[in-house]
C-alpha positions as a Markdown table, in Angstrom:
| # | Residue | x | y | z |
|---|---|---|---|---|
| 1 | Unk | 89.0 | 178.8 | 104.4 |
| 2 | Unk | 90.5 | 175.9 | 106.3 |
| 3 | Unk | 93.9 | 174.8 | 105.5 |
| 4 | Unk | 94.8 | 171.4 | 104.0 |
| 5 | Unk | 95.8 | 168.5 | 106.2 |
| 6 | Unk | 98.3 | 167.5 | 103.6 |
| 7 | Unk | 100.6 | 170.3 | 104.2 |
| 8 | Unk | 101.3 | 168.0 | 107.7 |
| 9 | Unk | 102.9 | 165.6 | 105.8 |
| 10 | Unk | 106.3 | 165.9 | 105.0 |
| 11 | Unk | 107.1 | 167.3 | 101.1 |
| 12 | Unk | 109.2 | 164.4 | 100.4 |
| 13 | Unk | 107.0 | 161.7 | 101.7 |
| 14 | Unk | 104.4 | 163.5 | 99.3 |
| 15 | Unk | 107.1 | 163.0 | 96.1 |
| 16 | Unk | 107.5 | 159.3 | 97.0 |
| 17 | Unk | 105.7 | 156.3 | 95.2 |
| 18 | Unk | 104.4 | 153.6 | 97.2 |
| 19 | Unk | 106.1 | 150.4 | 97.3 |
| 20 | Unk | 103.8 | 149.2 | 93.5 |
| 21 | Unk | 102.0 | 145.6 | 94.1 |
| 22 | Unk | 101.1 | 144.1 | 90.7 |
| 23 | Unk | 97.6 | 142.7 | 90.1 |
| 24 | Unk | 97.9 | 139.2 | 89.7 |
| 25 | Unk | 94.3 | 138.0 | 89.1 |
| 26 | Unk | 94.0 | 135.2 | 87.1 |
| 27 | Unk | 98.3 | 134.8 | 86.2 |
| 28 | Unk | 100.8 | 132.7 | 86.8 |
| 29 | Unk | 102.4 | 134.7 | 89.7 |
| 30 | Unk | 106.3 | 134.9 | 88.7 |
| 31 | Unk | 106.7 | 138.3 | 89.9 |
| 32 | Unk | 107.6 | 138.4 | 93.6 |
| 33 | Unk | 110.1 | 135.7 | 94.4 |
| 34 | Unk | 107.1 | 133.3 | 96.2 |
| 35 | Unk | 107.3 | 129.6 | 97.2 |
| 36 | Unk | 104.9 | 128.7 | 94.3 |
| 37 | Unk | 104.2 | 125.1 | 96.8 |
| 38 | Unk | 100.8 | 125.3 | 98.8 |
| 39 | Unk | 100.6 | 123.3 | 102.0 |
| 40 | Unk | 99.9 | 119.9 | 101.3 |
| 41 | Unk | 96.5 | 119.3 | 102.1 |
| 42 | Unk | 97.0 | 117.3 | 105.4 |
| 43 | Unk | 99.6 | 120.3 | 106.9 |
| 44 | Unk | 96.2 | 122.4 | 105.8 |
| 45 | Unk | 93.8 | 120.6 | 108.1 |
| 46 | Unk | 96.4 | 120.4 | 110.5 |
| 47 | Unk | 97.7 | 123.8 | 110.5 |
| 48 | Unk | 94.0 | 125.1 | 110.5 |
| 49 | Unk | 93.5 | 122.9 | 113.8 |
| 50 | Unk | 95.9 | 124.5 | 115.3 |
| 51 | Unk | 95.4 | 128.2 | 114.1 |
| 52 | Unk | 91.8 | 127.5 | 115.8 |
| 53 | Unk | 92.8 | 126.8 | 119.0 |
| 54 | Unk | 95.5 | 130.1 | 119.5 |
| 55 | Unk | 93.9 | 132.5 | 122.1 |
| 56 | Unk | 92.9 | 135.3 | 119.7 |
| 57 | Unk | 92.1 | 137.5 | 122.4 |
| 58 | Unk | 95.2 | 137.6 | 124.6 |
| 59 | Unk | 98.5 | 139.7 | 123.5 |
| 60 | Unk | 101.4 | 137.5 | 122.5 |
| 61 | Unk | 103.2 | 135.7 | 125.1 |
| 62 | Unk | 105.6 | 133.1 | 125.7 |
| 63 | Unk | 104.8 | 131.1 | 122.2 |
| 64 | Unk | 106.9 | 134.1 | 120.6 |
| 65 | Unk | 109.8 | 133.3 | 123.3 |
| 66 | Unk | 109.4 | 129.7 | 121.9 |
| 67 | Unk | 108.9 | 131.2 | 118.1 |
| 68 | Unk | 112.8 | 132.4 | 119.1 |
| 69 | Unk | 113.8 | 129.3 | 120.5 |
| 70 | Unk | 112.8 | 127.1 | 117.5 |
| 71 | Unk | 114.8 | 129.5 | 115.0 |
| 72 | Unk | 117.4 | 129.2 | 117.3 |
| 73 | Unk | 117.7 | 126.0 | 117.2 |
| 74 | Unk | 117.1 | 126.2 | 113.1 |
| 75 | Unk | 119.5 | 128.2 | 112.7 |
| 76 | Unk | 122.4 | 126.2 | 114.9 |
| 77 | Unk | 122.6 | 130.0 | 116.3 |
| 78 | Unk | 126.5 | 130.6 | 117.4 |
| 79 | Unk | 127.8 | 131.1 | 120.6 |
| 80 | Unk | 127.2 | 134.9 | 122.2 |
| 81 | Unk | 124.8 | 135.7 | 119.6 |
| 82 | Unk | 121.1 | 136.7 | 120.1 |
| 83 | Unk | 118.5 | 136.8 | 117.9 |
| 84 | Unk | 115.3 | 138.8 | 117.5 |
| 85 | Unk | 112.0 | 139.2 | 115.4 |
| 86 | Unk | 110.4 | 141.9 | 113.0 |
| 87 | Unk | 107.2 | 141.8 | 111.3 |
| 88 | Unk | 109.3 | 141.1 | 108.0 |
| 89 | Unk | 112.5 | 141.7 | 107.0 |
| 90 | Unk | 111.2 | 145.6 | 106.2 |
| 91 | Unk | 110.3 | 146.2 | 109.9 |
| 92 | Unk | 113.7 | 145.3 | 110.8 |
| 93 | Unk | 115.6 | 147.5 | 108.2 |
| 94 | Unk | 112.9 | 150.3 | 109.4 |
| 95 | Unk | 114.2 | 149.1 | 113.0 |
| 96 | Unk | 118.2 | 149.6 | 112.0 |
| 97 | Unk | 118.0 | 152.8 | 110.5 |
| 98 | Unk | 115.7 | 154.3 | 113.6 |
| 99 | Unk | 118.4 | 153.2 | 116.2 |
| 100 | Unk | 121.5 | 154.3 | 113.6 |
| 101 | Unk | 120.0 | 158.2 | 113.3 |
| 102 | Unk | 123.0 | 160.0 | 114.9 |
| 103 | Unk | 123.5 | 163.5 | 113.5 |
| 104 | Unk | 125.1 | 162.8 | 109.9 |
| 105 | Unk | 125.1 | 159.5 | 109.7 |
| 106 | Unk | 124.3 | 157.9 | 106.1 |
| 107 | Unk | 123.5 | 153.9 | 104.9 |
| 108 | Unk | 125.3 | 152.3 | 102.5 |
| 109 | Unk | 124.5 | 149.7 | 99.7 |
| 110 | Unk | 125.2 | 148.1 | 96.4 |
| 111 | Unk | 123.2 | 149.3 | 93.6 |
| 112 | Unk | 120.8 | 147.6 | 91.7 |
| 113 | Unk | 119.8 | 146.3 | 94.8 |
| 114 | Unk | 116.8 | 146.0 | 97.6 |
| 115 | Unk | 114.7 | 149.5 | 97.5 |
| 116 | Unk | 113.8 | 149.6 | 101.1 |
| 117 | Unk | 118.0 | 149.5 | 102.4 |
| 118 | Unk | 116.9 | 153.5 | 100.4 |
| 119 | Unk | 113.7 | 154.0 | 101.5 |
| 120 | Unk | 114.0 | 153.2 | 105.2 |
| 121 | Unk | 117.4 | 156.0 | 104.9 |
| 122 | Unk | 115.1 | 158.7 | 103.3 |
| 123 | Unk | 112.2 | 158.4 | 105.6 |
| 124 | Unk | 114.3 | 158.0 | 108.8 |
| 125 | Unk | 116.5 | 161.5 | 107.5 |
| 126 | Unk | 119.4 | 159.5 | 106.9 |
| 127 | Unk | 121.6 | 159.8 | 103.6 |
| 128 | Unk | 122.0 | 156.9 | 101.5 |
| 129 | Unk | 125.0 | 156.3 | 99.7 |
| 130 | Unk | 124.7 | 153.8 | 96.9 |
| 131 | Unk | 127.7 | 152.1 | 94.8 |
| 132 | Unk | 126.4 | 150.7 | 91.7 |
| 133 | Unk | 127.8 | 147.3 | 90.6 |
| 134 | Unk | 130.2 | 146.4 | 87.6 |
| 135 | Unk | 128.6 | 145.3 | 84.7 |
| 136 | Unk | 128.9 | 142.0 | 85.6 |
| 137 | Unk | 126.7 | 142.5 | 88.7 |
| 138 | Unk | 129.7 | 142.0 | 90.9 |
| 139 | Unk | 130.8 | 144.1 | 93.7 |
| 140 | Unk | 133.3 | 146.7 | 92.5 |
| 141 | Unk | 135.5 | 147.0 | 95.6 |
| 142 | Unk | 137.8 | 149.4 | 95.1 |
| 143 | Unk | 134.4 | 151.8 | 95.1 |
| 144 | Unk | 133.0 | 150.3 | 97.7 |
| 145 | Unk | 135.7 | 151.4 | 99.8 |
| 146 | Unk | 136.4 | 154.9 | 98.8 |
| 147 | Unk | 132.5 | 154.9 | 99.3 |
| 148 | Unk | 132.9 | 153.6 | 102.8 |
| 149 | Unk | 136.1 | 155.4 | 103.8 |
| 150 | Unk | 134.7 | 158.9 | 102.4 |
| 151 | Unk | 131.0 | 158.5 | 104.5 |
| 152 | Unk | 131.8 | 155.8 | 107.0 |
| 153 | Unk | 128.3 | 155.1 | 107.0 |
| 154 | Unk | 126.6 | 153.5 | 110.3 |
| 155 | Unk | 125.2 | 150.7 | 108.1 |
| 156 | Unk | 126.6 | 148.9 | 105.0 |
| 157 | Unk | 124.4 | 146.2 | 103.4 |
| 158 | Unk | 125.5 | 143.3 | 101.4 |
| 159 | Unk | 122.9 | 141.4 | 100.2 |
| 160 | Unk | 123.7 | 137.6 | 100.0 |
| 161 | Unk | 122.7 | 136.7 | 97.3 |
| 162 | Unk | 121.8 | 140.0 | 96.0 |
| 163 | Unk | 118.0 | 141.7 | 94.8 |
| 164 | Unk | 117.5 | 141.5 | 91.9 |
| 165 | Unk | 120.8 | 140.3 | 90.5 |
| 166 | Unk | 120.1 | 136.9 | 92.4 |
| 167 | Unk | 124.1 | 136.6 | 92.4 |
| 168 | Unk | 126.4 | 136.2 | 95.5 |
| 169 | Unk | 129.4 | 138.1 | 95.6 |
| 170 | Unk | 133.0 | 137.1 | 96.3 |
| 171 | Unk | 133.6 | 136.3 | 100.3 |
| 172 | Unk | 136.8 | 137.5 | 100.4 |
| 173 | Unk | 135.8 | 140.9 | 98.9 |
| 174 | Unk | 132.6 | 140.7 | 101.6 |
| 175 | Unk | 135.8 | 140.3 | 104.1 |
| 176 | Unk | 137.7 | 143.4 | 103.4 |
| 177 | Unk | 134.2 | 145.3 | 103.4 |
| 178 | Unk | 133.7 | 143.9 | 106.9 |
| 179 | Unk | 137.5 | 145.1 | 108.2 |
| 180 | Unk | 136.8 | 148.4 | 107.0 |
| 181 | Unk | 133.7 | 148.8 | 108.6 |
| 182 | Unk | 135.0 | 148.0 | 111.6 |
| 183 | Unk | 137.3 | 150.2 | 111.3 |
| 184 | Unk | 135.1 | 152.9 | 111.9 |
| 185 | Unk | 132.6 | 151.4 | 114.0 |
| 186 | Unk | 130.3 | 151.0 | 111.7 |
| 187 | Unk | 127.5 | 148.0 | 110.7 |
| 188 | Unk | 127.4 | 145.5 | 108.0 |
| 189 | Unk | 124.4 | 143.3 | 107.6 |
| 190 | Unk | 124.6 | 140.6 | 105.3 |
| 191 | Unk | 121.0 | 140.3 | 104.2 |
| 192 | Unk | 120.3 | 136.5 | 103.7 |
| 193 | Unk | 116.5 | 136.5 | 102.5 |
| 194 | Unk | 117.1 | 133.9 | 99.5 |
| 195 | Unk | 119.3 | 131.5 | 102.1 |
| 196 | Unk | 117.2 | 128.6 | 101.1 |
| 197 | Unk | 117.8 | 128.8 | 97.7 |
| 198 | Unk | 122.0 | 129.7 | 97.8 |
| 199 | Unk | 124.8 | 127.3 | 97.8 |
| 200 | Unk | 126.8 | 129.6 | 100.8 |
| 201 | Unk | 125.6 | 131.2 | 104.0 |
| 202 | Unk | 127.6 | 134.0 | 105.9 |
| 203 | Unk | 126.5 | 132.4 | 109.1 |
| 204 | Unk | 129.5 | 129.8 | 108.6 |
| 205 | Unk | 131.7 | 132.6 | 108.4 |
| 206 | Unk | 130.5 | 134.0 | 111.7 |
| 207 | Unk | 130.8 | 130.5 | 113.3 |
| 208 | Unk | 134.5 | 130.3 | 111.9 |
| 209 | Unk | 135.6 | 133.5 | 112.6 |
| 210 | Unk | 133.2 | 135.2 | 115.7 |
| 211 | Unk | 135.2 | 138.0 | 115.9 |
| 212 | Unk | 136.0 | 139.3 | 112.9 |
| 213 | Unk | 132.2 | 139.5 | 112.5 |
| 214 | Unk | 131.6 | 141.1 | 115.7 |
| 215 | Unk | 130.0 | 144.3 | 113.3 |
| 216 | Unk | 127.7 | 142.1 | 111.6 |
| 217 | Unk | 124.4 | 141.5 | 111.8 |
| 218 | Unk | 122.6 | 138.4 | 109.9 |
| 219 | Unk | 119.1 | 139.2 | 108.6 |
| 220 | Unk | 116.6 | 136.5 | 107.1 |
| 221 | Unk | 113.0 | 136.0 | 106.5 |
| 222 | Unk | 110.5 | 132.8 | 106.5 |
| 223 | Unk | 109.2 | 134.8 | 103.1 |
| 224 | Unk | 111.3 | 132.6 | 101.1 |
| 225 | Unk | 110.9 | 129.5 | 103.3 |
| 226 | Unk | 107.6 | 129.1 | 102.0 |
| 227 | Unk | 105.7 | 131.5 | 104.4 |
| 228 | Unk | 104.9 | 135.1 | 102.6 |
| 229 | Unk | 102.1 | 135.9 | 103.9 |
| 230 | Unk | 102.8 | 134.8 | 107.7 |
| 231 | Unk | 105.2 | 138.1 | 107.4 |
| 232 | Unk | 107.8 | 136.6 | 109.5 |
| 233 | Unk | 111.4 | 138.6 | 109.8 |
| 234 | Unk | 114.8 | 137.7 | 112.1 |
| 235 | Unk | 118.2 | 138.9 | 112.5 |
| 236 | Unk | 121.0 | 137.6 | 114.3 |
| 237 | Unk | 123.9 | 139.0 | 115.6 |
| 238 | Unk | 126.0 | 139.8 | 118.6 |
| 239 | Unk | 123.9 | 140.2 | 122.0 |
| 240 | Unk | 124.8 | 143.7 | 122.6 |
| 241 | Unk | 123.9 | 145.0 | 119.1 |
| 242 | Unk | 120.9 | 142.9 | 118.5 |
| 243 | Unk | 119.8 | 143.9 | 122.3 |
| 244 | Unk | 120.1 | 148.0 | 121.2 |
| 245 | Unk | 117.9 | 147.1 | 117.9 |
| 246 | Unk | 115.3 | 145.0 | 120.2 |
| 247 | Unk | 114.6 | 147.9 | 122.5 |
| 248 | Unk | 112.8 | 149.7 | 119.6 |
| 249 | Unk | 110.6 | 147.3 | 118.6 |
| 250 | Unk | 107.1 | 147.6 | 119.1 |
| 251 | Unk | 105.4 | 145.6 | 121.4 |
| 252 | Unk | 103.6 | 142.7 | 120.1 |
| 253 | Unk | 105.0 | 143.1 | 116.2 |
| 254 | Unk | 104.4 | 139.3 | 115.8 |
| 255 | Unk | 101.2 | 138.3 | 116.0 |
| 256 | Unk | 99.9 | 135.0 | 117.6 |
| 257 | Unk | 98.7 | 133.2 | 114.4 |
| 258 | Unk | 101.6 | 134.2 | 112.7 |
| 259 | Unk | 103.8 | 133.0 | 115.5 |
| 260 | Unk | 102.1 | 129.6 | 115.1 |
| 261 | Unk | 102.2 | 128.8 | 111.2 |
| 262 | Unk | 106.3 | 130.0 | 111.8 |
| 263 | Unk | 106.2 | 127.2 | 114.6 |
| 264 | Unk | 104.1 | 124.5 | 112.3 |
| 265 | Unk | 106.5 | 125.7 | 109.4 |
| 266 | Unk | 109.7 | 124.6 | 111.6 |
| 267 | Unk | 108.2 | 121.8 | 113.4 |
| 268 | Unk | 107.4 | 120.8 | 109.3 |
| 269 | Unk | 110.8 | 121.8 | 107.9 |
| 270 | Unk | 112.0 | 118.9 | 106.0 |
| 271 | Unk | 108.6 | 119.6 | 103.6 |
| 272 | Unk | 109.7 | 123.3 | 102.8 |
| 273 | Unk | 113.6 | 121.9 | 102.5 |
| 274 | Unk | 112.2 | 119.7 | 99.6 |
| 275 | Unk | 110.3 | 122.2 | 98.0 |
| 276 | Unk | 113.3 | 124.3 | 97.9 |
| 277 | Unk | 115.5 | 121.5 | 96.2 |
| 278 | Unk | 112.5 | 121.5 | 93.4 |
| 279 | Unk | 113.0 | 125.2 | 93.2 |
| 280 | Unk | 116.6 | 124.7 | 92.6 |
| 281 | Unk | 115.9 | 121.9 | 90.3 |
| 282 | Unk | 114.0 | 123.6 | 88.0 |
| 283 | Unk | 115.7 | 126.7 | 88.5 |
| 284 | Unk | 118.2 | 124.9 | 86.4 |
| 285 | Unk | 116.5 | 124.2 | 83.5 |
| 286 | Unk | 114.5 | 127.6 | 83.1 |
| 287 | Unk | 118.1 | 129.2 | 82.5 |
| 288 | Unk | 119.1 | 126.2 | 80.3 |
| 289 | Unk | 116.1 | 127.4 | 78.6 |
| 290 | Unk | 117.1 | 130.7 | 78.3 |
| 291 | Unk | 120.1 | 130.1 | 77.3 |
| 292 | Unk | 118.9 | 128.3 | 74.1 |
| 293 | Unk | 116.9 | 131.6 | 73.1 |
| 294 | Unk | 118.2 | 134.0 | 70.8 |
| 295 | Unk | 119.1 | 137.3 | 72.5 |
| 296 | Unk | 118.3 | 136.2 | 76.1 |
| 297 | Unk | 121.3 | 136.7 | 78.6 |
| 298 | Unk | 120.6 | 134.6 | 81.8 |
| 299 | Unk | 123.0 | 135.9 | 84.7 |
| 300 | Unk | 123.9 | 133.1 | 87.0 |
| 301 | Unk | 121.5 | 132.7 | 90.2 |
| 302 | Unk | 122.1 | 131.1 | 93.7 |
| 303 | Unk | 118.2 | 132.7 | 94.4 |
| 304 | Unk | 114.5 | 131.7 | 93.8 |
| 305 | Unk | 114.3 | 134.0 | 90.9 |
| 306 | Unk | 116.7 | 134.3 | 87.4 |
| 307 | Unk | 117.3 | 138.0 | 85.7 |
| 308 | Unk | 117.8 | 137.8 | 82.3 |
| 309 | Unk | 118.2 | 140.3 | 79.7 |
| 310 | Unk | 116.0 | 140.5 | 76.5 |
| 311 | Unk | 116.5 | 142.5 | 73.6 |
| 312 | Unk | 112.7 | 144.2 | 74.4 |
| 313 | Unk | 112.3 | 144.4 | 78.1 |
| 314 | Unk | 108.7 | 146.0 | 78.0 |
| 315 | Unk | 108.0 | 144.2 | 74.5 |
| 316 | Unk | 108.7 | 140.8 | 76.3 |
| 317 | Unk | 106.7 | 141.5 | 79.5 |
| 318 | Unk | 103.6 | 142.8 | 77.5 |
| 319 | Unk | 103.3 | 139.7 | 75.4 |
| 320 | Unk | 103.9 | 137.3 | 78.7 |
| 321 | Unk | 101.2 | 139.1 | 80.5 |
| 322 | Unk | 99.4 | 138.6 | 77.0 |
| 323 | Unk | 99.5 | 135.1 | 77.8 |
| 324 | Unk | 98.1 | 135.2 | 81.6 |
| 325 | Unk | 102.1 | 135.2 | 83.1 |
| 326 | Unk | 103.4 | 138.3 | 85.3 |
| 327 | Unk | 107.4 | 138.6 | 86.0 |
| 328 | Unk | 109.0 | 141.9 | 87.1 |
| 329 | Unk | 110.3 | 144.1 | 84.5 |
| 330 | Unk | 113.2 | 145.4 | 86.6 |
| 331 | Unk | 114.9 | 147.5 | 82.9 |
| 332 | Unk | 113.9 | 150.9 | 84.3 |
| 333 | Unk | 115.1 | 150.1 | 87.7 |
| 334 | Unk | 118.9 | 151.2 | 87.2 |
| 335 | Unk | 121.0 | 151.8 | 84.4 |
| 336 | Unk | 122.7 | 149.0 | 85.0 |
| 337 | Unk | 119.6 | 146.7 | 84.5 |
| 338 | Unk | 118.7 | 147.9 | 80.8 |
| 339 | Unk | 116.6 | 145.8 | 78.9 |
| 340 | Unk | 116.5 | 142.8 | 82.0 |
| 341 | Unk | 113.2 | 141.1 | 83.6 |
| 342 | Unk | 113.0 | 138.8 | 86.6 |
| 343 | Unk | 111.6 | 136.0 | 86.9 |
| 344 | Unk | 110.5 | 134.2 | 89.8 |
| 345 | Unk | 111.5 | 130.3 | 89.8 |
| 346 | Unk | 108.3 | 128.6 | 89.6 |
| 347 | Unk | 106.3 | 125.2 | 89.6 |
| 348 | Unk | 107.6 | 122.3 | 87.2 |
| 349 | Unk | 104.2 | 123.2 | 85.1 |
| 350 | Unk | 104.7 | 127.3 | 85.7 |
| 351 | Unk | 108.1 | 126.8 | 84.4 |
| 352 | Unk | 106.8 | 125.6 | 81.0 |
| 353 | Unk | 104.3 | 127.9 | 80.7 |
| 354 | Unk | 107.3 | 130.8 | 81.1 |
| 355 | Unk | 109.2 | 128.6 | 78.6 |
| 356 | Unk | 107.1 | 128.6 | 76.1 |
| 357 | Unk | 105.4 | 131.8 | 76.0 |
| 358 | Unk | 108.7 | 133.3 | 76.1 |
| 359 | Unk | 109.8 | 131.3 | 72.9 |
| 360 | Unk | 106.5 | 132.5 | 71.0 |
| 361 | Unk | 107.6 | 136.4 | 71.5 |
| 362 | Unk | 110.9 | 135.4 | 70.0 |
């Protein structure tokens, strides 16, 4: 008898659940914090003209230098800072806990929060320390440091605003977190994928104050932008750091016709830049809307997507997929998120839809 290949793969990569993709045939998508705004049709004739013409059979080249120029620019990068490119924000976590795999070293994060910050620990052998929030979804600080002082973990991230809490937390709390990093060597990456959609960016505190940042690293993705199936990542940082992370990344993880829509994107910025104001606009009035519903708690958002708590979490999400609309039911996610779905900020038209099928389970 031969044995079975499965006893290769490691026990507790066996135990694990695959990251879980809803089926969204046929729904009004409000599950998976998307830019609900397709291209408008001229950018699509446009775009397509110039997907066309990419050479398809050569490796990437210089257009991903210019891919890092143009975000760059974008971004108004500061002074000594470099900046590099992951296939996604989740390749460049994967990226961070690879190069931080020194003999005992452990990740740190807020909790309810981003699953792969704990995913990319477990599978890299790291140990992952997490810190759950107050009930308020804020950071409780004085754990957060005691967490910090008693692991000094290599990476601490703070999630700005935060998954799936859609909240940011207080700056000067973020500031003492930072110090006491630093302290002991170790990283903080402030983890900016929602940027579009937030009133506050950490990048003007690294601009203000360079070195008291010089631990932190900036991470963002063109996801949000309006751009989540190009699969674009970046981070930002220091040169030396981001230079160590660059070295492990493999060659060619951006592909040429995802290079180019991140180009057209850029070069086409002030139509994304609108679409985000929409989402912000009607953002708005889906938790004004929420607030007028009996036994709905909206928590405030500075993201593309509102958590609210409802007396029936599953209840609530049955019935809306009932009606042809998927959200995320996040209540068996952490203790603190009892009885709370998310929902992604949608369409003008999407938004009513939500509204109103929501107000028919009451």
């Amino acid at each position: 008898m031969s044995a079975s290949p499965l006893r290769m793969i490691r026990q507790d990569v066996q135990s694990m659940h695959a990251y879980a993709i809803q089926n969204a045939t046929g729904m009004v998508k409000l599950d998976a914090m998307e830019n609900p705004f397709a291209l408008p049709a001229e950018l699509q004739a446009e775009l397509g003209a110039r997907l066309g013409a990419v050479a398809i059979h050569r490796y990437p080249g210089a257009r991903i230098d210019e891919l890092k120029q143009a975000l760059t620019r974008y971004v108004n990068m500061p002074d000594g800072c470099a900046l590099m490119l992951g296939n996604g924000s989740d390749e460049l976590i994967s990226l961070l806990a690879m190069g931080c795999d020194l003999p005992g070293a452990s990740i740190l994060a807020p909790l309810p929060g981003f699953v792969m910050y704990a995913m990319s620990a477990q599978l890299q052998g790291l140990k992952f320390v997490g810190v759950p929030l107050t009930a308020d979804f804020e950071l409780d600080e004085p754990a957060m440091l005691a967490a910090m002082r008693e692991h000094q973990p290599a990476i601490t991230y703070i999630a700005y605003p935060n998954n799936p809490t859609a909240n940011l937390w207080s700056a000067d709390t973020i500031r003492r977190l930072i110090a006491e990093a630093a302290r002991f060597g170790g990283l903080v990456v402030m983890d900016e994928a929602y940027q579009p959609f937030s009133s506050r960016s950490w990048l003007d505190e690294i601009r203000a104050h360079p070195a008291d940042n010089a631990n932190v690293l900036l991470m963002r993705t063109l996801s949000k932008f309006g751009l989540a199936g190009v699969r674009i990542g970046y981070m930002l940082g220091p040169q030396a750091l981001v230079h160590e992370i660059d070295k492990l990344r493999p060659p060619y993880n951006v592909s040429v016709l995802n290079a180019e829509c991140a180009l057209f994107a850029l070069e086409h910025a002030p139509v994304f830049a609108r679409q985000a104001a929409q989402i912000r606009e009607q953002r708005t009035v889906l938790v004004e809307a929420l607030q007028r519903m009996p036994g709905f708690v909206p928590f405030p958002s500075e993201a593309n997507m509102v958590l609210v708590r409802v007396p029936d979490a599953q209840l609530c999400f049955d019935a809306l997929k009932a009606r042809g609309i998927l959200v995320k039911n996040v209540s068996k996610m952490h203790p603190l998120l009892t009885h709370c779905l998310r929902l992604t900020v949608g369409t003008l038209s999407e938004n009513a839809q939500l509204i109103r099928a929501l107000q028919a389970t009451l």
